[in-house]
C-alpha positions as CSV (number, residue, x, y, z in Angstrom):
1,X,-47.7,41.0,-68.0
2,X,-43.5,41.3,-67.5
3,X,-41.6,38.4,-69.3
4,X,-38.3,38.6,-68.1
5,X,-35.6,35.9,-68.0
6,X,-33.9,34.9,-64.7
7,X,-30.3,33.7,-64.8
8,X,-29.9,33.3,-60.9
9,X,-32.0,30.1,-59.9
10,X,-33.2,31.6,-56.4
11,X,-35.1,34.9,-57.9
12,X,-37.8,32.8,-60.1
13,X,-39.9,33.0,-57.4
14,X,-39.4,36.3,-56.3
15,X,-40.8,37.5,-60.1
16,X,-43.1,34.5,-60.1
17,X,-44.3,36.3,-56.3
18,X,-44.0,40.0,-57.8
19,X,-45.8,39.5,-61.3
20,X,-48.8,36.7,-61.3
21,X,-50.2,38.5,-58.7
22,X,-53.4,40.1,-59.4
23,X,-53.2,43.6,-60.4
24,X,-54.6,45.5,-57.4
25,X,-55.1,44.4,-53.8
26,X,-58.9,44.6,-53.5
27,X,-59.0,48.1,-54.8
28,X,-59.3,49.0,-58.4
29,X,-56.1,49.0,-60.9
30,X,-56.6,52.2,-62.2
31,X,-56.7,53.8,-58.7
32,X,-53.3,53.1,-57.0
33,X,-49.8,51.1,-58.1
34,X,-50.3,47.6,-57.8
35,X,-48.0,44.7,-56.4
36,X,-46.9,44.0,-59.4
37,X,-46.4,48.1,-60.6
38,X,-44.4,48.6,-57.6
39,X,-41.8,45.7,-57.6
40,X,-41.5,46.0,-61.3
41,X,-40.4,49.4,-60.7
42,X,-37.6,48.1,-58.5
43,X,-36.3,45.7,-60.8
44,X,-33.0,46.1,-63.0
45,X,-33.0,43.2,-65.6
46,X,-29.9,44.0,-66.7
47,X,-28.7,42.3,-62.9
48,X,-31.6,40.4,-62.5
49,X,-31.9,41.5,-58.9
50,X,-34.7,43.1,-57.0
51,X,-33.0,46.4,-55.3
52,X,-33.2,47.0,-51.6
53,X,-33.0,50.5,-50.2
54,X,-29.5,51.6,-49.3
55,X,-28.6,54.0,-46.1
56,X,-25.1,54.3,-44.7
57,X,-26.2,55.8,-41.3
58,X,-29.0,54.1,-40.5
59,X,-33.1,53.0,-41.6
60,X,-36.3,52.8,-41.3
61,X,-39.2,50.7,-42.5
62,X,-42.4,51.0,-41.9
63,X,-45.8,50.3,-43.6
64,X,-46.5,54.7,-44.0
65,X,-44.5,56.9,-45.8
66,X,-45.0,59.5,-43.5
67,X,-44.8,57.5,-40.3
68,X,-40.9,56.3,-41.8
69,X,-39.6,60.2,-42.4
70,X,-40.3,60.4,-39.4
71,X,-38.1,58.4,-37.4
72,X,-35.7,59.0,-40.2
73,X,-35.9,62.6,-39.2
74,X,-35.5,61.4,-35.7
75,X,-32.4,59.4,-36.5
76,X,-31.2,62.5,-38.1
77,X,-31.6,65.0,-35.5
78,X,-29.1,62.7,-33.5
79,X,-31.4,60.3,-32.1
80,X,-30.7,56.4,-31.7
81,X,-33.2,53.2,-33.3
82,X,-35.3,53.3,-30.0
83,X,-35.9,57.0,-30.1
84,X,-37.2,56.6,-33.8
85,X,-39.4,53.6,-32.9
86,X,-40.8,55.1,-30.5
87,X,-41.8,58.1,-32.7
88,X,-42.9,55.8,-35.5
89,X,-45.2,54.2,-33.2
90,X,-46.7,56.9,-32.2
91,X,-46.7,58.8,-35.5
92,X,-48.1,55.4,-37.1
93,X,-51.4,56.1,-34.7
94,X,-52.1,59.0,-36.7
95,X,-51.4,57.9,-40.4
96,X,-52.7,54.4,-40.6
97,X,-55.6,54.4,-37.7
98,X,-56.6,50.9,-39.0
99,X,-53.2,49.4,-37.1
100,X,-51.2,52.0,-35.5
101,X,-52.2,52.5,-32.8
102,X,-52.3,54.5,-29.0
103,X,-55.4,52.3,-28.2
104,X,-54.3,49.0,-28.3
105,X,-50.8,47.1,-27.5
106,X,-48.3,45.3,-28.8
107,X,-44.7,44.0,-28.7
108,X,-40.8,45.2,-29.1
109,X,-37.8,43.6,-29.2
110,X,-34.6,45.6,-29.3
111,X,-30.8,45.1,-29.4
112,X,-29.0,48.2,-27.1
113,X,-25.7,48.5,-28.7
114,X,-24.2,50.0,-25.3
115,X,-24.4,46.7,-23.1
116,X,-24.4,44.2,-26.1
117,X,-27.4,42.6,-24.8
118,X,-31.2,41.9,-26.5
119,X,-34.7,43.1,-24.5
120,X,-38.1,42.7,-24.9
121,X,-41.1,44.9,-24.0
122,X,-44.3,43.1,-23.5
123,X,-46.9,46.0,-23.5
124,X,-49.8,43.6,-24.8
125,X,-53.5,44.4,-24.0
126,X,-55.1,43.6,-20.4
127,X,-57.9,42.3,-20.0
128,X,-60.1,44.2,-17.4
129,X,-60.6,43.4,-13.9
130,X,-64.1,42.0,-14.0
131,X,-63.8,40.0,-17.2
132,X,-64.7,36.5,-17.1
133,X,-63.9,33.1,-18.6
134,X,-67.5,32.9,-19.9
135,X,-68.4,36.4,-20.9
136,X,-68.7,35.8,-24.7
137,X,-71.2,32.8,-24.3
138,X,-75.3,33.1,-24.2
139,X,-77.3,30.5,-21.5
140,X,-77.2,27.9,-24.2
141,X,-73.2,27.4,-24.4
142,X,-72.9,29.2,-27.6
143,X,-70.8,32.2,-28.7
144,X,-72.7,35.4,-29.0
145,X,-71.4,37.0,-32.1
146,X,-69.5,40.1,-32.4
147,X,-69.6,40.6,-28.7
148,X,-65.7,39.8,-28.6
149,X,-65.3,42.0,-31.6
150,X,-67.9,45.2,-32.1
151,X,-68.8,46.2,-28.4
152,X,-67.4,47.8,-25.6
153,X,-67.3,44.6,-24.4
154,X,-64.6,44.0,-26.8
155,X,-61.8,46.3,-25.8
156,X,-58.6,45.5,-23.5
157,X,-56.8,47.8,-21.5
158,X,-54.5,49.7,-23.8
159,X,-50.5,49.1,-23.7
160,X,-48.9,50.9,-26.2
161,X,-48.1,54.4,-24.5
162,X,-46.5,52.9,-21.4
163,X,-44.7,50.4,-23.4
164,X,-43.4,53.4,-25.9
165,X,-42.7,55.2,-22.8
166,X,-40.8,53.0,-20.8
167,X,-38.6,51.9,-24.0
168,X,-37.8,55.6,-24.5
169,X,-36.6,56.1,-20.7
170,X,-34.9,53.0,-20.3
171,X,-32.9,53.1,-24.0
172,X,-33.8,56.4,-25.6
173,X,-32.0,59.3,-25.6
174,X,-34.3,62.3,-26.4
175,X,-37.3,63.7,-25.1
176,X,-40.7,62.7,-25.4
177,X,-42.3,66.1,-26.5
178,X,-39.1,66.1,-29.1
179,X,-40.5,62.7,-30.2
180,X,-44.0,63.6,-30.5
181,X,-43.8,66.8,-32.1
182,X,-44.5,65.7,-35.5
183,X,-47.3,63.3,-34.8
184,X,-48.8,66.2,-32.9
185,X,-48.8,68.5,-36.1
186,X,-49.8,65.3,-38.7
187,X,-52.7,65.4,-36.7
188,X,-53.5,68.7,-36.0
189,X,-53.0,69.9,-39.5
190,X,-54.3,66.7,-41.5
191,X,-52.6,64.6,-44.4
192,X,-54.2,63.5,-47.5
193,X,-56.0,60.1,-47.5
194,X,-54.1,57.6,-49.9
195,X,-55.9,55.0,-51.8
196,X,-54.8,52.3,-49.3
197,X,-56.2,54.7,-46.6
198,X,-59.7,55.2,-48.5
199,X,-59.9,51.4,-49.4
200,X,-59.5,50.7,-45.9
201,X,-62.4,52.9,-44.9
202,X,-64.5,52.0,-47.2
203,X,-64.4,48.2,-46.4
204,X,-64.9,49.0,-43.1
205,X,-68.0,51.8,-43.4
206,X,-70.5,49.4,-41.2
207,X,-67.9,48.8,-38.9
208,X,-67.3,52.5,-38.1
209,X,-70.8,53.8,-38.8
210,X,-71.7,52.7,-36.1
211,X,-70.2,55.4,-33.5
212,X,-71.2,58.8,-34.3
213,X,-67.1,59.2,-32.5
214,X,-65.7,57.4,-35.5
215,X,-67.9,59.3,-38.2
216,X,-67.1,62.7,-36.8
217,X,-63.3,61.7,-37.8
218,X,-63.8,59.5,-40.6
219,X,-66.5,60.1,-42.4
220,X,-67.5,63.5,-44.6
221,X,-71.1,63.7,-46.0
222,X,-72.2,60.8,-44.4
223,X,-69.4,58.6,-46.3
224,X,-65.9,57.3,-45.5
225,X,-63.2,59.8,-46.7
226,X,-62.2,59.0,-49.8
227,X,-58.3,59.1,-51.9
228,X,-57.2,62.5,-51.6
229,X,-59.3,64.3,-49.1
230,X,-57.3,65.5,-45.8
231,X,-57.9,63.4,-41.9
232,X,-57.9,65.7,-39.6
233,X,-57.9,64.7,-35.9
234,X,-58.0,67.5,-33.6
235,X,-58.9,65.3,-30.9
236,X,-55.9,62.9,-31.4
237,X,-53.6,66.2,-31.2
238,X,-54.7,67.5,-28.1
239,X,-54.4,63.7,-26.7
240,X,-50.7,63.6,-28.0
241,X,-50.3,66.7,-26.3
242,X,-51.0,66.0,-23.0
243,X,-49.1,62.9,-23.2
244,X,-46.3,64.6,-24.8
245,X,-46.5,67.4,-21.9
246,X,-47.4,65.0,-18.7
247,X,-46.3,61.4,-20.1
248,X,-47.9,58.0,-19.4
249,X,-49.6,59.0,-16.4
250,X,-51.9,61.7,-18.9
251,X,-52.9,58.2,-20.6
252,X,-53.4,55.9,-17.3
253,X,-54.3,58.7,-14.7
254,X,-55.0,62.0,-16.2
255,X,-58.3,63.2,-18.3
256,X,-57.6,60.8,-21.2
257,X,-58.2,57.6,-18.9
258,X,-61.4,59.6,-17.8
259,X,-62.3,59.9,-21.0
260,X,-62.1,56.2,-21.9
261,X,-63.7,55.1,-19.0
262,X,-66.4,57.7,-19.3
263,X,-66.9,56.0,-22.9
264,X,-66.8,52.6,-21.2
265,X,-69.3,53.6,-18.9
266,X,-71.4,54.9,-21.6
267,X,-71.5,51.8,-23.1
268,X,-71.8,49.3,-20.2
269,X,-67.8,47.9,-20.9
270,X,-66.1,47.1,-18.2
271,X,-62.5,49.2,-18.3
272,X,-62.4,51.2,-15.0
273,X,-60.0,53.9,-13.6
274,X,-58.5,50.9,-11.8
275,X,-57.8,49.0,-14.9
276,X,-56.1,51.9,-16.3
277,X,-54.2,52.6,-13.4
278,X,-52.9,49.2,-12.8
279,X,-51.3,48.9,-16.4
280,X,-48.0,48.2,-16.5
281,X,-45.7,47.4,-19.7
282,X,-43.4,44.3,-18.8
283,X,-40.1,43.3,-19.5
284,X,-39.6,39.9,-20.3
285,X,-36.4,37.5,-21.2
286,X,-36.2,37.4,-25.2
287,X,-36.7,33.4,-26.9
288,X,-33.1,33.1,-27.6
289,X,-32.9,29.9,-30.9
290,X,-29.9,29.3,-33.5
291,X,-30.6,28.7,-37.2
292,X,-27.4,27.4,-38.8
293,X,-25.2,29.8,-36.5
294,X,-27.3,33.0,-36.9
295,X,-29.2,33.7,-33.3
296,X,-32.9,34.3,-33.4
297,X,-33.7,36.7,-31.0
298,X,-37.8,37.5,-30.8
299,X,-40.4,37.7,-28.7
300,X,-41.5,35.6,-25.4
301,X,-45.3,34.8,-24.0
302,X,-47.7,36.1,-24.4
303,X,-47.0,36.1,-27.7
304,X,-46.6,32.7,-29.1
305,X,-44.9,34.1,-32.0
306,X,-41.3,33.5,-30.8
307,X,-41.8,30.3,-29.6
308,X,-43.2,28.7,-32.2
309,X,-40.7,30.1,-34.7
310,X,-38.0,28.9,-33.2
311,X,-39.6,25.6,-32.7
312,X,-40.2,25.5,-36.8
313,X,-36.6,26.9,-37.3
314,X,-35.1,23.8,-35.1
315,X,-37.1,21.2,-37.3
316,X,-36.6,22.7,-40.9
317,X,-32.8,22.8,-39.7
318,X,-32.5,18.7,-40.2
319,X,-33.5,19.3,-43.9
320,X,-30.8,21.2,-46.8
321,X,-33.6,23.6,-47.8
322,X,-31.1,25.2,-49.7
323,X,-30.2,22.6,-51.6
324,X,-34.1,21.8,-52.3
325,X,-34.2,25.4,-53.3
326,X,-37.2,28.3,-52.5
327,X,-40.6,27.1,-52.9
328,X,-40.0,24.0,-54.4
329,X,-42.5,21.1,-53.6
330,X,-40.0,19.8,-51.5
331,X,-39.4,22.4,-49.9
332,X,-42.9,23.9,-49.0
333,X,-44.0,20.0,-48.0
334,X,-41.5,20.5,-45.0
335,X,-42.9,24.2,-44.5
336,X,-46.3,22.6,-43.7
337,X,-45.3,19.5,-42.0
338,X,-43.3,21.3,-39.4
339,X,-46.0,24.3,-39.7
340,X,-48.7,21.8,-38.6
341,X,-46.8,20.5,-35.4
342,X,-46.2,23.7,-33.8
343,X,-49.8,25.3,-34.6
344,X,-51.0,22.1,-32.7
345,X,-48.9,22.5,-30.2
346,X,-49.9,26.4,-30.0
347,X,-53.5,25.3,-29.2
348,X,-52.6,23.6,-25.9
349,X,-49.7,25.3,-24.4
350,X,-49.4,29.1,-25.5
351,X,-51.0,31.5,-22.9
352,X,-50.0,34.6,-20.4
353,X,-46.8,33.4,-18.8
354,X,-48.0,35.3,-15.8
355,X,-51.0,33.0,-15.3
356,X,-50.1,29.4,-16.9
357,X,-47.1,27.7,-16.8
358,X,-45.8,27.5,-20.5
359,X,-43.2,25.1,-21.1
360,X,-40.8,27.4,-23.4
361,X,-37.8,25.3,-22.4
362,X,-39.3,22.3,-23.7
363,X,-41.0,23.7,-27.3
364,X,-37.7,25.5,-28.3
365,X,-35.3,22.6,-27.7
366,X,-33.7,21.2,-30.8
367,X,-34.3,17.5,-29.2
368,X,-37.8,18.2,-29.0
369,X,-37.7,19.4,-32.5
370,X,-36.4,16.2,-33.4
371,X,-38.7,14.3,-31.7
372,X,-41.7,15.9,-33.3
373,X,-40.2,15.4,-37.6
374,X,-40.1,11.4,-36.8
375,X,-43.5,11.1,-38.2
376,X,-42.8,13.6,-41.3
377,X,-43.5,11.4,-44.0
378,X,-41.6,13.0,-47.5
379,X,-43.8,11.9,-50.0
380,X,-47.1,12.3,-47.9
381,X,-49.1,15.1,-46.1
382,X,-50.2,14.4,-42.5
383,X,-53.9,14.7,-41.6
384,X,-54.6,17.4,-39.2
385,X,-56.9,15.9,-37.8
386,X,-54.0,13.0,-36.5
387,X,-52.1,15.7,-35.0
388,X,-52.3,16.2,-31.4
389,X,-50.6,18.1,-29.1
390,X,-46.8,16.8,-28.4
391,X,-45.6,16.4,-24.8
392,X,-42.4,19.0,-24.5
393,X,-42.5,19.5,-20.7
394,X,-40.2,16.2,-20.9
395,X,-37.8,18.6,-22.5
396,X,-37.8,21.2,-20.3
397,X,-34.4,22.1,-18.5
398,X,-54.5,40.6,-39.6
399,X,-54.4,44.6,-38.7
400,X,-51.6,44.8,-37.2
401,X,-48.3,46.6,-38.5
402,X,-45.0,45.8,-38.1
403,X,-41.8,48.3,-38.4
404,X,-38.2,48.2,-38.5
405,X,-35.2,50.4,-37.5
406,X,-31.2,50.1,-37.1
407,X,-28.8,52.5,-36.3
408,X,-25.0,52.9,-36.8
409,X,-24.5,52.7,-33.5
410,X,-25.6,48.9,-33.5
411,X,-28.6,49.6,-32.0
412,X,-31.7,47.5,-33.4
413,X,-35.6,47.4,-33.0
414,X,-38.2,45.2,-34.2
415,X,-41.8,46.1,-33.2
416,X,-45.1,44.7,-34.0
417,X,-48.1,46.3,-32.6
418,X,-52.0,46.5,-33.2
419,X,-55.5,46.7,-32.3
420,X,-56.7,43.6,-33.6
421,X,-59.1,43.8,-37.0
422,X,-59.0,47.1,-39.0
423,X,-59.8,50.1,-36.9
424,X,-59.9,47.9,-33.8
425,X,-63.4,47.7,-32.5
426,X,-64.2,50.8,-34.3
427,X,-65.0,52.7,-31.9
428,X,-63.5,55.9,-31.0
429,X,-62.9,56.9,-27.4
430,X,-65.3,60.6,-27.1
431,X,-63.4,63.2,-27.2
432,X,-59.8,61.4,-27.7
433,X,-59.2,60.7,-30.9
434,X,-58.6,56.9,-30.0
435,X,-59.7,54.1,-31.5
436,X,-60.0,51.0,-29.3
437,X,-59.1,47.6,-29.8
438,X,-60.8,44.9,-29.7
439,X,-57.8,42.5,-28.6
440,X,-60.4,40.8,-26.4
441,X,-61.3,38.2,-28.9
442,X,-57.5,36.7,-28.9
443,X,-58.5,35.0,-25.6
444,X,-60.0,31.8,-26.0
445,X,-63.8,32.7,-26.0
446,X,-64.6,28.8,-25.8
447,X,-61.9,26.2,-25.8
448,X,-62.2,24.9,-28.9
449,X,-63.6,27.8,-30.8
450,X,-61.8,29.5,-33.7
451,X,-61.0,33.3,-33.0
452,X,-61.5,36.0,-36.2
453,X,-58.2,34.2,-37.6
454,X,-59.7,30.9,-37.4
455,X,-57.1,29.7,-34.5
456,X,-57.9,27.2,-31.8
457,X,-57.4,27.8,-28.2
458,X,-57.5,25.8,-24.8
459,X,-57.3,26.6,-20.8
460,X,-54.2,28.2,-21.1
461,X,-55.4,31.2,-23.4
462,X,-58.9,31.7,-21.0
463,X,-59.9,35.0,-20.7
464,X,-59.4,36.1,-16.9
465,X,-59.5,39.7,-15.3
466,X,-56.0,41.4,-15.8
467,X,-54.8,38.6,-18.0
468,X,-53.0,39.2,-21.5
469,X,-54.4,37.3,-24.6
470,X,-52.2,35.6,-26.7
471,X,-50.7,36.5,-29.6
472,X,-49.2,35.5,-33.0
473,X,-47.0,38.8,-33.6
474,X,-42.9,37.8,-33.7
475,X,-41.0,40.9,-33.9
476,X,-37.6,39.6,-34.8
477,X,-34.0,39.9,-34.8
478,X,-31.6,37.9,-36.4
479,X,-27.7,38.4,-35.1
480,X,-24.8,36.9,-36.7
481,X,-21.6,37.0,-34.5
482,X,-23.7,38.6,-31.9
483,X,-24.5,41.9,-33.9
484,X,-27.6,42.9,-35.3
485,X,-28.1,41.2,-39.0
486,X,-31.3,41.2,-39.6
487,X,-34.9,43.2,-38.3
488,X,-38.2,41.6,-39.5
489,X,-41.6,41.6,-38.3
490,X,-45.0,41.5,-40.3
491,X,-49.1,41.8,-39.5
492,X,-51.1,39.4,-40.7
493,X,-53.2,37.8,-37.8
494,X,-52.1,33.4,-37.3
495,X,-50.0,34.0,-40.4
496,X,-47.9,36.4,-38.8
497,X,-45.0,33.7,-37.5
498,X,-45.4,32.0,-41.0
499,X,-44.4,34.9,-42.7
500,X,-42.0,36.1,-40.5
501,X,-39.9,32.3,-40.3
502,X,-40.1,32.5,-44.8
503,X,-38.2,36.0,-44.0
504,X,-35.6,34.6,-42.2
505,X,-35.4,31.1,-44.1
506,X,-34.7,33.2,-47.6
507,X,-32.4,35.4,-46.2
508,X,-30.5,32.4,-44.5
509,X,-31.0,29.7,-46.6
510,X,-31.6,31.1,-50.0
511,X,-29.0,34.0,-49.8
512,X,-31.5,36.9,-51.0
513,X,-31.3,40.3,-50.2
514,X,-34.3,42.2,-48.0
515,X,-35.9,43.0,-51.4
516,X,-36.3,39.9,-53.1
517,X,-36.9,37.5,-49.7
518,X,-40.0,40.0,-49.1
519,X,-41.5,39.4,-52.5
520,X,-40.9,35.8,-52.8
521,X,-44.5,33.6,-52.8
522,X,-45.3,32.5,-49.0
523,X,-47.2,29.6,-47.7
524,X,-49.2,29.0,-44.5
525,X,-50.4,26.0,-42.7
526,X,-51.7,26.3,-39.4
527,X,-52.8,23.1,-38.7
528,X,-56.7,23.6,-38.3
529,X,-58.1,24.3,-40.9
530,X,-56.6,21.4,-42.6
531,X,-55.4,23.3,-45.5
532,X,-52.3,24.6,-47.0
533,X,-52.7,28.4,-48.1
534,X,-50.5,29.6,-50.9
535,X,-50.4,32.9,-52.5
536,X,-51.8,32.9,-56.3
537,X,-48.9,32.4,-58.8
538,X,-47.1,29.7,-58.0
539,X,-46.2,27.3,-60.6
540,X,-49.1,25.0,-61.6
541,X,-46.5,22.3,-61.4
542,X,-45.7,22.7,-58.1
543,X,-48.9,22.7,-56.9
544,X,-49.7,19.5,-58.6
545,X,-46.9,17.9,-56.8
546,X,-48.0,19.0,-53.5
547,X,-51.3,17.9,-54.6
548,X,-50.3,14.5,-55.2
549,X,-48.4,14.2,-51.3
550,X,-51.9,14.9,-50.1
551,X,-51.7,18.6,-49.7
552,X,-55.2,20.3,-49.8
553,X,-54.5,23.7,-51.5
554,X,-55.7,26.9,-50.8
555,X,-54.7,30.1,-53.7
556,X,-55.8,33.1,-51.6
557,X,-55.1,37.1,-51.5
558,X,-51.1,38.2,-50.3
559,X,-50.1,37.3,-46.8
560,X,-48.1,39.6,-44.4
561,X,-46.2,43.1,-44.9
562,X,-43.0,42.2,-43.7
563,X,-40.5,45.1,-43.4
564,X,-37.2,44.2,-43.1
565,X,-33.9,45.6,-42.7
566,X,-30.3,43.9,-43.3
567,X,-26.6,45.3,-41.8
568,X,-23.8,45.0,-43.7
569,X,-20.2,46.2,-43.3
570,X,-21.2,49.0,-45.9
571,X,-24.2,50.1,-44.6
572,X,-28.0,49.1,-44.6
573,X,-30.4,47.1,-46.8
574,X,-33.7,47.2,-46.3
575,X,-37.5,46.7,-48.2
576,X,-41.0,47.5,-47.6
577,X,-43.5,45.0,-48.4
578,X,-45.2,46.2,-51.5
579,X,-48.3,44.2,-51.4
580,X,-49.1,47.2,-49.1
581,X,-48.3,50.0,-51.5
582,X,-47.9,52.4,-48.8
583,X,-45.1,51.0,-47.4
584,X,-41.9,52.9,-47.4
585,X,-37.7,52.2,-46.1
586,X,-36.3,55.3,-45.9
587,X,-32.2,54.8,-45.3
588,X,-29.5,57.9,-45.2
């Protein structure tokens, strides 16, 4: 274990963070670089300061090595930050199958430098025509387990090609064969399995034995692939290809849709030519907030990521944080208390804008958010369980991946996509190369009734035929003086906009560079369970104090991969998350 003095106040738990935790992340020490390994490496003592990667031009950060040269290479060629986002998504479907992702759907939000102005492109999962409110639950009321998650029954139509597509034509500036080109070869010619790859497989053999699709890719001798051994997916080229060659319509129209349908039919799941056809990415008004004069710029409904951020942001703003200083008890005793009061109201508002009336207006207003910390007590923990729902309409007037990119241009994109658990629903589309989702399971199976990530969900989030499930990903910008600052994002299922608001406050509040506000201990409270999850490390002292306000504590495994990337006058500053030891920034 590193001993190593810190002179400046605000780093002790950023070494706390990088050090005490354990030595591998559910994977053998001797077998890959740990947390710990990789942050040490990136530390100077002599300046007591975690580095940042430093590019003049521009950056990228994503959670793949490979996946990030890429849209460096992009950016290089002459391309702008949408151009390589697009291509790191798509290149991200070939290198970490478990997230990236041409099956599934997700989110973008983007800054176009041109007209000054922020977007956002809501190219979230579907659900298909004939889905129903109650299609997860047997004759006696109950939920009937893994349907939502391991079936065919589980998947939602796909969003993530037309959403990379209509992002390229409406801000991009090359080509979309140019910007598939190297995801095509990746595929077609293999890389070599890493041990964050093999791990991956391995905990997920039973969920990808089960489709003799999945093992033709993934498995060799009748096991998952293991570190070092090359994925190959032939089938995931020649899918590329026709998209590359023919474009969305290949995905929704053409002989891949056939394909997915055919597999759907195979199955009995409901996806039809008709679903696929009628998919359509949206573009939706960005939440607009302001954090001590920085704007927030992220991600409207269906996610409730950018909501709820904001809504956290506008109560933690009545307290000096930085005065209270990073993780203190203090400090992380206001992270839950205002964490609890938006998860609750998450439960009962949050839902598909285009089929429920959510009251955005009303959660993100400041006056709300003062209404709602009344009832913070400072030297005692709220109940959950006396938490209800607030009333804001008065106010009115876990595998997913995250990456990153700027430009010098000013251009900016933040984009969070995924396919729900680890390799989706593990099953691969015949033929394709695609692994599905299985997104269904966001939607509220039965009101009431935890999801995989253990969050509740009411009326509002009921499955319904063409519907979008809610989400937690909050693909972020933060702008100061109206220019791109800040680009953050992470994975990590209901503790996705918990991670992703401790990015911002540290940056903000505690004045740390992209390096050392990633590896800084994080919290999590979403208000049911009634607990208060912290990663192992953390003073003893401090948790005692929390303790005594009446804070049930939960030590449990890292949270999030944020990847974020800072702009300065002299360039860019940016970190991958190394509790994913794959991760890689990439600046030139």
């Amino acid at each position: 274990m590193f001993k190593i003095i810190i002179k400046r106040h605000f780093l002790l738990n950023s070494l706390i963070a990088a050090l005490a935790l354990p030595l591998s992340l559910e994977s053998p020490a001797n077998t890959q670089l740990s947390m710990t390994q990789i942050a040490a490496q990136r530390y100077d003592s002599s300046k007591d300061i975690f580095h940042p990667v430093y590019g003049k031009y521009g950056m990228v950060a994503s959670e793949q090595e490979l996946a990030t040269q890429i849209g460096v290479d992009i950016l290089k060629q002459g391309g702008n930050a949408i151009d390589a986002a697009v291509a790191v998504g798509f290149a991200l479907a070939v290198v970490l199958p478990n997230a990236g992702n041409i099956g599934g759907g997700g989110f973008m939000v983007l800054h176009d430098a041109k007209s000054n102005n922020n977007f956002t492109v809501d190219f979230r999962e579907m659900a298909p025509n004939k889905a129903t409110r109650d299609m997860y639950i047997d004759n006696n009321g109950n939920i009937i387990d893994g349907k939502s998650l391991y079936t065919h029954f589980s998947v939602g139509v796909p969003g993530t090609v037309a959403g990379m597509e209509y992002a390229l034509n409406k801000w991009g500036s090359l080509p979309l064969e140019k910007i598939l080109e190297p995801s095509i070869k990746l595929a077609e010619d293999g890389f070599v399995v890493s041990n964050t790859l093999a791990n991956t497989l391995k905990s997920e053999t039973e969920t990808l034995g089960k489709w003799e699709s999945s093992k033709k890719i993934f498995f060799k001798d009748g096991r998952p692939l293991i570190a070092g051994e090359l994925l190959v997916q032939k089938d995931l080229a020649n899918t590329l290809r026709q998209i590359a060659k023919e474009g969305s319509k290949a995905f929704y129209e053409g002989d891949i849709a056939k394909k997915i349908v055919a597999e759907m039919e195979k199955h009995n799941g409901l996806i039809t030519l008709e679903d696929m056809r009628g998919y359509q990415a949206i573009e939706r008004e960005p939440i607009i907030g302001d954090y001590r004069g920085y704007k927030i710029v992220t991600m409207p409904p269906p996610s409730s990521g950018g909501i709820h951020l904001v809504q956290i942001l506008n109560m933690l703003e009545n307290y000096p944080l930085n005065e209270f200083g990073s993780n203190s008890a203090k400090t992380i005793h206001y992270l839950a208390e205002t964490m609890k009061l938006a998860y609750a109201d998450r439960s009962e508002y949050l839902g598909d804008p285009d089929f429920v009336k959510v009251p955005a207006k009303g959660l993100t207003s400041k006056e709300y958010a003062k209404s709602l910390i009344q009832d913070i007590d400072e030297e005692k923990a709220r109940v959950a369980a006396d938490i209800k729902p607030g009333k804001p309409q008065s106010y009115e007037s876990d595998q997913t991946t995250h990456y990153s990119v700027m430009d010098e241009e000013g251009n900016a994109v933040a984009v969070t996509y995924t396919l729900n658990l680890n390799f989706g629903s593990g099953i691969v589309a015949e033929g394709t190369g695609i692994l599905l989702n299985n997104e269904m399971d966001d939607f509220s199976s039965k009101p009431g009734v935890a999801n995989a990530f253990g969050l509740i969900g009411g009326d509002a989030n009921a499955i319904e035929g063409k519907k979008r499930p809610l989400s937690s990903m909050t693909p972020t910008l933060v702008l100061k003086k109206d220019k791109p600052w800040l680009v953050t994002g992470s994975p990590g299922g209901a503790r996705i906009i918990t991670t992703v608001l401790q990015s911002i406050l540290n940056t903000v509040d505690h004045s740390m560079n992209p390096a050392e506000a990633i590896v800084t201990h994080r919290v999590h409270h979403q208000w049911l369970p009634d607990e208060l999850r912290i990663e192992e490390g953390l003073s003893p002292d401090t948790l005692k104090l929390l303790e005594q306000k009446g804070h049930k504590i939960s030590v449990k495994s890292p949270m999030g991969r944020i990847q974020i990337i800072q702009a300065k006058e002299d360039g860019f500053y940016g970190y991958s998350d190394p509790r994913n030891p794959d991760g890689k920034t990439i600046g030139f």
